[in-house]
C-alpha positions in Angstrom: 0.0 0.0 0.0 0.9 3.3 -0.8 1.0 6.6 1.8 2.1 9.8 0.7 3.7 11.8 3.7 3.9 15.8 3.5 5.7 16.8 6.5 5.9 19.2 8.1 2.8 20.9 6.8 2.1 24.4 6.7 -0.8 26.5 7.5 -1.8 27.2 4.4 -1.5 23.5 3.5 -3.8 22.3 6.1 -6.2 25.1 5.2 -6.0 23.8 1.3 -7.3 20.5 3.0 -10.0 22.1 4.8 -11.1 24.3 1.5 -14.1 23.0 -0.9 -10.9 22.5 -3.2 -10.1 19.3 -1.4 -13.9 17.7 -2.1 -13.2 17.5 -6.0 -14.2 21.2 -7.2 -11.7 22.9 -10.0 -8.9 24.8 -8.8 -7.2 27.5 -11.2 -4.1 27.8 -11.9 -1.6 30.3 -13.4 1.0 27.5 -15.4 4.4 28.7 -16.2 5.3 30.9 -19.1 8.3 32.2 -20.8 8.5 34.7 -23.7 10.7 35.8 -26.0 11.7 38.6 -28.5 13.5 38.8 -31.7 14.0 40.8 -34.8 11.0 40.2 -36.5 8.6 38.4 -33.4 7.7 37.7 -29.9 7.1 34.0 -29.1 5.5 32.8 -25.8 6.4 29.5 -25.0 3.3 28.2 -22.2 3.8 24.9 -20.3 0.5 22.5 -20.4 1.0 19.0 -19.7 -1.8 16.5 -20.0 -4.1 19.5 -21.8 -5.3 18.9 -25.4 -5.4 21.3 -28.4 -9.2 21.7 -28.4 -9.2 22.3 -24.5 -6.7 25.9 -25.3 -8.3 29.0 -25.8 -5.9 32.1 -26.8 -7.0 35.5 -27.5 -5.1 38.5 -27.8 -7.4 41.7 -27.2 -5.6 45.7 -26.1 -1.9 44.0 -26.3 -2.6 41.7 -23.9 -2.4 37.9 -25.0 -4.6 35.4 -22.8 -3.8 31.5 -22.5 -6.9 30.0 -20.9 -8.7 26.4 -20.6 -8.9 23.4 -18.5 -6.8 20.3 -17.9 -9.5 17.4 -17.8 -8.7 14.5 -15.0 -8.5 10.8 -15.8 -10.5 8.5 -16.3 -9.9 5.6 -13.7 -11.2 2.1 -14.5 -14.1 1.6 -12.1 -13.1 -1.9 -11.0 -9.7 -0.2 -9.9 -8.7 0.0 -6.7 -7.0 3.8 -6.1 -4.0 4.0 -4.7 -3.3 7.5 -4.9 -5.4 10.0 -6.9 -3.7 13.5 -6.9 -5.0 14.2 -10.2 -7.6 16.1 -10.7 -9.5 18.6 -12.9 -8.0 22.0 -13.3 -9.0 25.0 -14.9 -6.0 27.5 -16.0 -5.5 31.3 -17.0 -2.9 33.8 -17.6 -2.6 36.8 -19.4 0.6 38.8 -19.7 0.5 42.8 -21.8 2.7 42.9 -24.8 4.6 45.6 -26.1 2.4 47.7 -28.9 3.3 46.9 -32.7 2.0 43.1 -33.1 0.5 41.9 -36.5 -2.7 40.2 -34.5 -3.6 38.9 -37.6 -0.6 37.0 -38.3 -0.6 35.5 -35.1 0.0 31.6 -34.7 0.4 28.8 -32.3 1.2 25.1 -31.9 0.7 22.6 -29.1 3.7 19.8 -29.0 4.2 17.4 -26.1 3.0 19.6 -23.1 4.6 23.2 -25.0 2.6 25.7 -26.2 4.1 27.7 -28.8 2.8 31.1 -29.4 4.4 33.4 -32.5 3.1 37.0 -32.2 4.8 38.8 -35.2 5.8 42.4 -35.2 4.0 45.1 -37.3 6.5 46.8 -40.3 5.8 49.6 -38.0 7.2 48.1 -34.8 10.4 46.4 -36.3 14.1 47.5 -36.3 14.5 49.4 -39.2 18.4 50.5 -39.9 18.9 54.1 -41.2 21.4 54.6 -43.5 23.0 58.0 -43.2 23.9 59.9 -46.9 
């Protein structure tokens, strides 16, 4: 048999416990993100394990780009006997304000093994532009 042992706790830990969070409701979380800059783009790279293409929903609205969905829990076999179930439901957001000058039209992204891959590309407006003095 399997135990998990969290020692010490803390207060906010045994206050999680105690919360309507710990009877199976969604939680919300905030996952990890990193971005980017170049020449030409700004690419936001957001972590999303377990979560599925069609569970994603990006917008980008006023210069501010918004990752949002929901990480679906497992099916368990209902003649299993659970050993430890951690898993669970979980509904994400996060929103971050990027710089003005960003082709929303041209915008893109791709989902690969837990990696979403956002490629915001700069207006002509907003790129680098060398000036060559006469």
């Amino acid at each position: 048999m399997m135990l998990r042992f969290d020692f010490p706790k803390t207060f906010s830990d045994l206050l999680e416990e105690q919360s309507p969070l710990a009877y199976g409701f969604t939680r919300t979380h905030t996952p990890a993100m990193d971005v980017a800059e170049n020449e030409h783009e700004f690419v936001a790279y957001v972590e999303l394990p377990g979560v599925r293409k069609e569970d994603v929903k990006i917008s980008f609205e006023k210069d501010v780009l918004t990752v949002e969905g929901v990480r679906k829990s497992f099916e368990l076999p209902q003649e299993a006997r659970v050993l430890l179930n951690e898993v669970s439901a979980q509904e994400f957001t996060r929103s971050i304000r990027i710089p003005a000058g960003i082709d929303a039209a041209n915008i893109s992204a791709e989902l690969d093994n837990g990696i979403l891959k956002i490629q915001l590309p700069k207006s002509q407006e907003a790129r680098v532009r060398t000036i060559a003095i006469k």
